[in-house]
C-alpha positions in Angstrom: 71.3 107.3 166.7 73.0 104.2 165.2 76.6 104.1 164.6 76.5 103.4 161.1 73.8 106.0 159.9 75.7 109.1 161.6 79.4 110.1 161.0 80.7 112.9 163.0 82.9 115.4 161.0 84.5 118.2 161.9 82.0 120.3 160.7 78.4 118.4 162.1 76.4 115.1 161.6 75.9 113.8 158.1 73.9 110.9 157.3 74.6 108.3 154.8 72.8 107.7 151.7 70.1 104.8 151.7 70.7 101.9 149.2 68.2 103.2 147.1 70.0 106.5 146.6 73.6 105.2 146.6 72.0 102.7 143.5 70.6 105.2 142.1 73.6 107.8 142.4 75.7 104.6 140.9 73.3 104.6 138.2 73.5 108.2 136.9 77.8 108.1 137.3 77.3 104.7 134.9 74.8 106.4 132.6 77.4 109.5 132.4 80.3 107.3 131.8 78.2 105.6 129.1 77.7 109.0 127.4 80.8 110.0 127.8 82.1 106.8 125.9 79.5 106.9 123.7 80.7 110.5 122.7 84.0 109.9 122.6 83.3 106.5 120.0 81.6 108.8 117.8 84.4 111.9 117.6 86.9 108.7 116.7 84.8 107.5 114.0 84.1 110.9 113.0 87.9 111.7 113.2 88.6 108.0 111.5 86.4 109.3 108.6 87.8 113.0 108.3 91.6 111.1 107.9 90.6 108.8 105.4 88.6 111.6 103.0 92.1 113.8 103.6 93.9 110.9 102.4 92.0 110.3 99.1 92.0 113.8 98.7 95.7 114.3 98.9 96.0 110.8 97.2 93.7 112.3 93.8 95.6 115.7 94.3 98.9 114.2 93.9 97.4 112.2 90.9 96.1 115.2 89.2 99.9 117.1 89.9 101.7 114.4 88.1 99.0 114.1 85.1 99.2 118.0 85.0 103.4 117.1 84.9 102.9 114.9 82.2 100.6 116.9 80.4 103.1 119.8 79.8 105.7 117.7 79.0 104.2 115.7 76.5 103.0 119.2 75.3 106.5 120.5 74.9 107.2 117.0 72.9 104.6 117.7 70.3 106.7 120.3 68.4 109.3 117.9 68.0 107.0 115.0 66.8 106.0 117.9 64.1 109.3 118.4 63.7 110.4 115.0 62.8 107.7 114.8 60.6 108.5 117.8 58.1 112.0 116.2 58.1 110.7 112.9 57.0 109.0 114.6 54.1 111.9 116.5 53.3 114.3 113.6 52.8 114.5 112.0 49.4 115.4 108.3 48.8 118.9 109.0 48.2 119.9 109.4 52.2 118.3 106.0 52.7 120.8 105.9 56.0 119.8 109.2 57.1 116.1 108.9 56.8 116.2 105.4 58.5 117.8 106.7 61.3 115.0 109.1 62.0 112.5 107.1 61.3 113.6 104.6 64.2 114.1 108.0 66.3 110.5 109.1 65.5 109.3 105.7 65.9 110.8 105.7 69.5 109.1 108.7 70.2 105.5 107.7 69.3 105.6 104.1 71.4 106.7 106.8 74.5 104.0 109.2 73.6 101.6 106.3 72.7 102.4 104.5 76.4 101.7 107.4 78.3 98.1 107.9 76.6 98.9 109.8 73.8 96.7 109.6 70.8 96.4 110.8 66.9 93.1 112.7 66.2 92.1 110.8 63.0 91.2 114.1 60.7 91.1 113.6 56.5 88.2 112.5 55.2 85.8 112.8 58.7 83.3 115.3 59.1 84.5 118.6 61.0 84.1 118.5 64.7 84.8 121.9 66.4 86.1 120.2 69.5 88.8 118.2 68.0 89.8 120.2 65.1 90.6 123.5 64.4 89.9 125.1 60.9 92.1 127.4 58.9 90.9 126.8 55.9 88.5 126.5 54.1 86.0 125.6 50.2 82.8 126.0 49.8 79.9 127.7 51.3 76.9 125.0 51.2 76.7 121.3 53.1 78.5 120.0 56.0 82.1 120.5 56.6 84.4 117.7 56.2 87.8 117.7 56.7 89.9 117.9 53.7 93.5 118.2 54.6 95.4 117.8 57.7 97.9 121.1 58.3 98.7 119.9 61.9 98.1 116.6 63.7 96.3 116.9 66.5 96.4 114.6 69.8 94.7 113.1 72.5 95.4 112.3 75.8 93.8 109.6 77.8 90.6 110.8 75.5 90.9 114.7 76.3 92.1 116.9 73.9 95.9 118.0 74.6 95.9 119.9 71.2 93.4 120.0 68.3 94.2 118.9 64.5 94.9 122.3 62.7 92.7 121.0 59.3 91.7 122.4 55.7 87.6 122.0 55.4 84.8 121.8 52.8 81.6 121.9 52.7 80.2 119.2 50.3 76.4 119.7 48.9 
């Protein structure tokens, strides 16, 4: 036998493979390394894309916690903004100094509430809708309900409905 085509081992004679099986042995290691790196590309991407969707997640949920903040503070400031309202009809003209004074107070308080999306619900004189007002009164039995008086403003914020306009209605004929 030739040299090159028989080794001796410690264990008997082994032959080495032909070109064509060595080539083709190559081949199948390359196609599995392909695979593999083809598999392991598409667990990135898929991992890439699983990171980014947790990111906007926790990006809106973060969002959503400081609206919700917002929300119940600006709630909380709504009885105060009713507040300084009654007080504004209670004083007459003769504390002039007084009444001024709150009105720049109250005025403060309205650019802040109007800045971070607060709205008025616009109520006298519209027709009743059930999901921005709330009736407590009301005339008449015939027609469409229409808002008559306001009892309670109501507001908005950033267009959703913090807390509806308490409202007088009467049906007109």
């Amino acid at each position: 036998m030739p040299e090159e085509s028989v080794h001796e081992e410690a264990h008997g004679v082994v032959e080495e493979p032909s070109a064509e099986e060595a080539e083709a042995d190559l081949d199948a290691v390359c196609a599995a390394l392909v695979k593999e790196r083809d598999d392991l590309r598409e667990l990135a991407q898929r991992v890439q894309a699983e990171f980014e969707n947790y990111r906007k997640r926790m990006l809106r949920d973060q969002t959503d916690a400081i609206a919700r903040a917002n929300e119940d503070l600006i709630e909380q400031l709504l009885p105060v903004v009713d507040s300084f309202e009654l007080a504004l009809r209670q004083l007459d003209q003769t504390e002039e100094q007084v009444r001024k004074g709150v009105e720049l107070v109250y005025a403060g308080l309205l650019t802040v509430l109007e800045k971070a999306g607060v709205e008025r619900i616009d109520s006298t004189g519209v027709p009743f809708d059930p999901n921005l007002h709330e009736a407590v009164m009301q005339e008449g039995d015939h027609g469409d309900p229409v808002v008559v008086e306001t009892i309670r403003t109501g507001y908005l914020l950033k267009g959703r409905v913090l807390r509806p306009a308490m409202v007088k209605v009467a049906r007109e004929d």
